[in-house]
C-alpha positions as CSV (number, residue, x, y, z in Angstrom):
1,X,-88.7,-236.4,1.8
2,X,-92.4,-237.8,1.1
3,X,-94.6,-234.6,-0.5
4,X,-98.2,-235.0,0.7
5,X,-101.7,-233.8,0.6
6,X,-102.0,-230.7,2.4
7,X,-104.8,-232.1,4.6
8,X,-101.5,-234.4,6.4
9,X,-100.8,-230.8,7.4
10,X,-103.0,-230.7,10.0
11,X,-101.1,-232.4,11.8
12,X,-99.8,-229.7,13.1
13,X,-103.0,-228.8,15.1
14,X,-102.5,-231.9,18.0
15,X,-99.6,-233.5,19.0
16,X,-100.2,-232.7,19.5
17,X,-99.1,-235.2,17.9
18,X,-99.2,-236.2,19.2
19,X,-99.5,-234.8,17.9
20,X,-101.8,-234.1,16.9
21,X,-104.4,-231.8,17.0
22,X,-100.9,-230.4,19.0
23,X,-99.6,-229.6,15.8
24,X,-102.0,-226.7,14.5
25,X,-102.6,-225.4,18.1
26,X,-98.4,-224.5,18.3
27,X,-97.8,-223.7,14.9
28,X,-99.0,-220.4,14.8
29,X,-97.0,-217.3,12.8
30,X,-95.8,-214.6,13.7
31,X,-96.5,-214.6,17.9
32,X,-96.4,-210.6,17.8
33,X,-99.2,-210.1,15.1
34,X,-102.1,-211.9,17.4
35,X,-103.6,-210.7,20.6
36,X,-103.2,-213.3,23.2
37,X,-106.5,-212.4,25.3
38,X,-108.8,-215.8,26.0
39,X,-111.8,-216.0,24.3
40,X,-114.4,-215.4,26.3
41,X,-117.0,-218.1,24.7
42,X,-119.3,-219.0,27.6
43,X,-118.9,-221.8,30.2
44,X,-121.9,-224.2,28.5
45,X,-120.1,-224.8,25.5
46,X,-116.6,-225.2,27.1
47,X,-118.3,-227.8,29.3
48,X,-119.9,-229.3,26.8
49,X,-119.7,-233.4,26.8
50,X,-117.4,-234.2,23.7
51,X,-116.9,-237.7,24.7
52,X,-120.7,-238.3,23.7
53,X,-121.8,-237.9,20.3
54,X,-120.3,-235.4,18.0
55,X,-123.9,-234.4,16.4
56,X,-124.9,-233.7,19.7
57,X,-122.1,-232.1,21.1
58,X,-122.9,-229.7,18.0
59,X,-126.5,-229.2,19.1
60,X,-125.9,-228.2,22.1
61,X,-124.6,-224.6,21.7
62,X,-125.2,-223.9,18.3
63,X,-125.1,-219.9,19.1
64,X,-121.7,-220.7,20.3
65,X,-120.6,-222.9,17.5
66,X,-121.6,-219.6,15.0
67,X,-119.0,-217.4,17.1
68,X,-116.8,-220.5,16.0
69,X,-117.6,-220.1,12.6
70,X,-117.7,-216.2,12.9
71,X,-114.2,-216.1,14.0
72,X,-112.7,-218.5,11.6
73,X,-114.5,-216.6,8.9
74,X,-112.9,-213.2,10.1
75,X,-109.8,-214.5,10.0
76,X,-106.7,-212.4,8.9
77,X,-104.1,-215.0,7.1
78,X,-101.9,-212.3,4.6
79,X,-99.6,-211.7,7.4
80,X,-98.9,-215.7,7.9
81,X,-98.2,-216.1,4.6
82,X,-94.0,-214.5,4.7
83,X,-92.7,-215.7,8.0
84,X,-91.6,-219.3,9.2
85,X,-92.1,-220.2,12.8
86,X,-90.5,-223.1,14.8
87,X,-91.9,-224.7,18.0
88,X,-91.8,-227.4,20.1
89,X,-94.1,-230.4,21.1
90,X,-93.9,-232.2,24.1
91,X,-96.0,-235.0,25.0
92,X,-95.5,-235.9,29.6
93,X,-96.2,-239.0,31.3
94,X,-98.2,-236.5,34.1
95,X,-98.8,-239.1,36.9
96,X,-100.2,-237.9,40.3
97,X,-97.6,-239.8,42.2
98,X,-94.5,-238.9,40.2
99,X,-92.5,-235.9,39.0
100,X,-93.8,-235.4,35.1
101,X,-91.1,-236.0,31.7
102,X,-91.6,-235.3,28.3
103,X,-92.0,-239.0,27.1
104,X,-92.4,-237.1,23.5
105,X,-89.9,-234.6,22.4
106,X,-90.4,-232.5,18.8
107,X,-89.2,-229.6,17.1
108,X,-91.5,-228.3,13.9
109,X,-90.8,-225.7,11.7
110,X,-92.8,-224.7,9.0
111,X,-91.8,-222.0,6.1
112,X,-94.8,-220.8,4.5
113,X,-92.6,-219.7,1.2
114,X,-90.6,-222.2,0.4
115,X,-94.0,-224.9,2.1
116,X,-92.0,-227.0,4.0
117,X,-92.7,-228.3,7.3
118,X,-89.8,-230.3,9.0
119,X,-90.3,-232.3,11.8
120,X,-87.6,-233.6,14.5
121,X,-87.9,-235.9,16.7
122,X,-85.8,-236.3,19.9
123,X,-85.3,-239.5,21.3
124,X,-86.3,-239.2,25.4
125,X,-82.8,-240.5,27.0
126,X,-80.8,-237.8,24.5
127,X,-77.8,-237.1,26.9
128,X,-77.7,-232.8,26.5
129,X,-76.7,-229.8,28.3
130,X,-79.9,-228.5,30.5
131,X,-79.3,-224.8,30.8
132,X,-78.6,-223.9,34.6
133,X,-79.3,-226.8,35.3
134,X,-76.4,-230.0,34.4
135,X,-75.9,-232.7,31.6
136,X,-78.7,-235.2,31.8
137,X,-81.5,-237.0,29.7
138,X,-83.7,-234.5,27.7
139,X,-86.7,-235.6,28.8
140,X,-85.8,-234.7,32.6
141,X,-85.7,-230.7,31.1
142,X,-89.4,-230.6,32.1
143,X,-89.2,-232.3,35.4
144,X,-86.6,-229.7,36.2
145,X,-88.1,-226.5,34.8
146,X,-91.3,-227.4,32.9
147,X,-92.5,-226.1,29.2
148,X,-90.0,-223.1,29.3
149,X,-86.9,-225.2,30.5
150,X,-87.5,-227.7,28.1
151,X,-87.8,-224.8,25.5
152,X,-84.5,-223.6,26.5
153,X,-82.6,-227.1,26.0
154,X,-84.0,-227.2,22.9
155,X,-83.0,-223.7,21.9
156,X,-79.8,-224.2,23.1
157,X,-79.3,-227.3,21.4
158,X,-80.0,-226.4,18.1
159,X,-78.9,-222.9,18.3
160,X,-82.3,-221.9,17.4
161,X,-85.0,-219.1,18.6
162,X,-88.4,-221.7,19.4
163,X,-91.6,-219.5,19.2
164,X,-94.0,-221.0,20.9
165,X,-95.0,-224.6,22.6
166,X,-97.7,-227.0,22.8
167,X,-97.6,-229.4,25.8
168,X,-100.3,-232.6,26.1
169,X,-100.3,-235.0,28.4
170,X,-101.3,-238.7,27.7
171,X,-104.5,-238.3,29.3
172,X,-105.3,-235.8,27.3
173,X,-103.8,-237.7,24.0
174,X,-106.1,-240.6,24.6
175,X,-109.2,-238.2,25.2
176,X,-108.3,-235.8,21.9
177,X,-108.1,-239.1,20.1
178,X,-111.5,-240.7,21.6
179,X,-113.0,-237.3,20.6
180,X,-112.3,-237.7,17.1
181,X,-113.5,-241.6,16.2
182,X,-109.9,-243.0,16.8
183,X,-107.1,-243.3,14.7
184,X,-105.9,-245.4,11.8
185,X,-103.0,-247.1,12.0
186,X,-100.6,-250.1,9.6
187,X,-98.9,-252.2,12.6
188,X,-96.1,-253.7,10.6
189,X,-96.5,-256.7,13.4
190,X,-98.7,-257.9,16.5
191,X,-97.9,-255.6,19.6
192,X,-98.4,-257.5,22.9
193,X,-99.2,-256.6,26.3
194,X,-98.6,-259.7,29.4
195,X,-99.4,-262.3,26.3
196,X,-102.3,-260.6,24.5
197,X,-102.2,-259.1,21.1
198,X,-103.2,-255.4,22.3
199,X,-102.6,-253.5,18.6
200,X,-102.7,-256.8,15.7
201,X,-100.9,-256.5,12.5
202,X,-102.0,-255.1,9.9
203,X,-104.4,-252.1,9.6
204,X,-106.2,-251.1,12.6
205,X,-108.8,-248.5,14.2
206,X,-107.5,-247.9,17.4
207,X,-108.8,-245.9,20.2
208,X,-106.9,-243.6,22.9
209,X,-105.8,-246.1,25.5
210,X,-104.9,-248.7,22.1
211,X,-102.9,-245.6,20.6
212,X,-100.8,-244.5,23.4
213,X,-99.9,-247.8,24.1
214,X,-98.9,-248.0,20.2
215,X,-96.5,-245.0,20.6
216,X,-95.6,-246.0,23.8
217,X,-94.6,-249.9,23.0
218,X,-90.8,-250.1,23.6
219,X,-89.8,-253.6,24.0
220,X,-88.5,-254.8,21.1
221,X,-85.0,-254.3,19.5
222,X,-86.2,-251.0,18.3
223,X,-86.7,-249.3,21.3
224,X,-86.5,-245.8,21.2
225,X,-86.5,-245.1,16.9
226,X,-89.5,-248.1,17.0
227,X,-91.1,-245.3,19.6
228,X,-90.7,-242.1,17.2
229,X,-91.9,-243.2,14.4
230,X,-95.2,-244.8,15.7
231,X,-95.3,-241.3,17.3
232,X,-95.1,-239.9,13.9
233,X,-97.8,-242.1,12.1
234,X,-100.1,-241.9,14.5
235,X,-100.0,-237.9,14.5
236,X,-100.2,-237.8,10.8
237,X,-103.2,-240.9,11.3
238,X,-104.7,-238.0,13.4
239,X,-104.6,-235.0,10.7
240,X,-106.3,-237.1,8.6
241,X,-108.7,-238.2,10.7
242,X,-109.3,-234.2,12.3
243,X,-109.2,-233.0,8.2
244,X,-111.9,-235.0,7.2
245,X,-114.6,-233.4,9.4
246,X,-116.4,-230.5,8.2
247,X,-115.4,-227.5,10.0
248,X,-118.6,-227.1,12.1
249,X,-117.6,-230.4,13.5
250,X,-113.9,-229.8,14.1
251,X,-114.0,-226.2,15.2
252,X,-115.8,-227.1,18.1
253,X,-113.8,-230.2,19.3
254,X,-110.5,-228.3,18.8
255,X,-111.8,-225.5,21.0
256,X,-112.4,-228.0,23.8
257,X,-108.9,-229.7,22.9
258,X,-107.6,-226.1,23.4
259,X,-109.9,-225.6,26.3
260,X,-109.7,-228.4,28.2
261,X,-106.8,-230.7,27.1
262,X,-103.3,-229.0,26.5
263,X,-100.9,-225.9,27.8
264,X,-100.1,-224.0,24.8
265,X,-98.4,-220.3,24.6
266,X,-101.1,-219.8,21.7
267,X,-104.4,-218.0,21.4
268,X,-107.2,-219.8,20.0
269,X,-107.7,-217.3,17.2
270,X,-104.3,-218.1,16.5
271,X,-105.3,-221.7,15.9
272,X,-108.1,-220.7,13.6
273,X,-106.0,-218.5,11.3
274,X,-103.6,-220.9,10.7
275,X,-105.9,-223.9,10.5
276,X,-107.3,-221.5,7.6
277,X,-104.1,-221.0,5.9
278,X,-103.2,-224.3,5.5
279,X,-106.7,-225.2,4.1
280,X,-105.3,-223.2,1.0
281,X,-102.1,-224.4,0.7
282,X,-101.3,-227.0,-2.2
283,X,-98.0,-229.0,-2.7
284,X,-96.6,-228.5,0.7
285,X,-93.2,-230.7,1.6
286,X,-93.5,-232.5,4.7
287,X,-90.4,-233.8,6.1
288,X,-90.0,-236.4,9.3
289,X,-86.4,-236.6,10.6
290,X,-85.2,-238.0,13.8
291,X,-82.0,-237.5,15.3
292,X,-79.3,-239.6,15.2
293,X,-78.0,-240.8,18.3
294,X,-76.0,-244.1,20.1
295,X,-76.5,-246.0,23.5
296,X,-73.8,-245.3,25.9
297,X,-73.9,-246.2,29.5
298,X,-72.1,-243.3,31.5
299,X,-71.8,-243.5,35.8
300,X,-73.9,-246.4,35.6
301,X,-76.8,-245.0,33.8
302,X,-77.6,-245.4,29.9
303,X,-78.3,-242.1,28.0
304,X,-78.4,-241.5,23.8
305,X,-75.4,-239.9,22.7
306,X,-75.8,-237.9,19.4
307,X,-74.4,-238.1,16.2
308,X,-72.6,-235.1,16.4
309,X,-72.4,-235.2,12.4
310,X,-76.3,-235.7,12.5
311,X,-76.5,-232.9,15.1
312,X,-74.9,-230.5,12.2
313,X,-77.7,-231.6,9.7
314,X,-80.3,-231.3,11.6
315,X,-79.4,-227.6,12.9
316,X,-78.9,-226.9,8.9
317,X,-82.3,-228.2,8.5
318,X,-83.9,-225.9,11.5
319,X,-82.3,-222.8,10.1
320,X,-82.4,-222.6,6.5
């Protein structure tokens, strides 16, 4: 258990995480205390060119950054402040000429009174019970059913209630990450691609096609775990990245992230008050956790099997 600077927190906003900028956007308290009606900020600023330069993505709409500002300001945080909420994360390899999977599988939950936030990580090929559906690899839940279904074989694998969901794909991943300057990252070795160093080792500034293939990279011996927690560095490379904007600068390119760039069961006023929260929070626990699990080739196909010993720690974890 690492503590942190709360600014690592904002992590939460992916996914994202992606995480990243994911993170804030789902984790939102308290789903009943928010109206979920769209803000209706007006079509110039949602299709505003955020690839370009920040500044003058800024300058284009300023009226409409002020309603940004406005509601952020206005923002009602005392009733955020008692009640944990748990959600998931998914991350889908959309392609137009396949069936989609979540390629990245999490479960957050954050506590505002005790300020932990706990993340898990579920390795893709997890062999679990899909509700209705049959036993097969976790990451087929949303090829099956989608955000929901994949909700549900969460939920019933954890024996948890999940509140809400943030789902990205890896389009939008690279774009959120292009958006924001790119991301900074420690490669503890050179990762290649067809013979060329693509990601070098040591300390890099990488962009969005360089960081998905960083979270991506799975040929080496460790596969899968190797996978998760590049996943997880590069989502907390992100908070710090989205944290160290002003807020006239982030507000607007998490609105378009919202806009344009994930599904999410959240408002984006939710976003705001909880982006706000965590602004004020000192000495929050962040905790990373993956679980456990073994390669086992069943019928001819290879699936994790979990740790059924780490599956009990991990649902103590989500529930206390």
């Amino acid at each position: 258990m690492k503590r942190i600077n709360h600014k690592l927190v904002f992590l939460l906003t992916i996914l994202f995480a992606l995480v990243l900028m994911i993170l804030v956007v789902k984790l939102l308290i308290g789903k009943n205390n928010f109206s979920n009606e769209p803000i209706n900020y007006n079509n110039n600023f949602i299709n505003a060119e955020i690839n370009g330069s920040i500044n003058d993505t800024i300058d284009t709409n300023n009226q409409e950054l002020m309603k940004l500002i406005d509601e952020y300001n206005k923002s009602e945080i005392s009733h955020l402040q008692s009640k944990s909420v748990t959600f998931a994360i998914m991350g889908t390899d959309e392609r137009a000429s396949e069936i989609s999977r979540s390629d990245i599988l999490m479960v957050v939950k954050y506590d505002p009174v005790s300020k932990k936030i706990n993340i898990v990580s579920i390795p893709r090929d997890t062999r679990v019970e899909i509700p209705g559906v049959k036993t097969d690899k976790i990451n087929h839940a949303y090829a099956f059913g989608g955000a929901e279904l994949s909700m549900n074989t969460l939920e019933n694998l954890f024996g948890i209630t999940i509140d809400y969901y943030v789902k990205f794909s890896f389009e939008s991943f690279k774009k959120i990450i292009d958006d924001f300057g790119g991301v900074t990252v420690n490669a503890e070795k050179d990762f290649e691609y067809e013979g060329y160093v693509t990601v070098p080792k040591g300390e890099n500034v990488l962009n969005g096609n360089e960081a998905l293939f960083y979270v991506r990279y799975r040929n080496d011996a460790s596969g899968d775990m190797g996978r998760i927690e590049r996943q997880q560095e590069v989502v907390q490379a992100l908070s710090k990245t989205i944290h160290s904007y002003d807020k006239e600068v982030a507000l607007p390119l998490l609105f378009h992230a919202y806009s344009e760039d994930i599904e999410t069961s959240l408002a984006f006023t939710d976003m705001l008050a909880f982006y706000k929260l965590i602004n004020m929070e000192d000495n929050l626990e962040f905790n990373t956790n993956t679980l456990k699990t073994e390669p086992a080739r069943i019928d001819k196909i290879w699936y994790e099997i979990i740790n059924e010993g780490d599956l009990e720690r991990i649902i103590k974890l989500l529930r206390e």
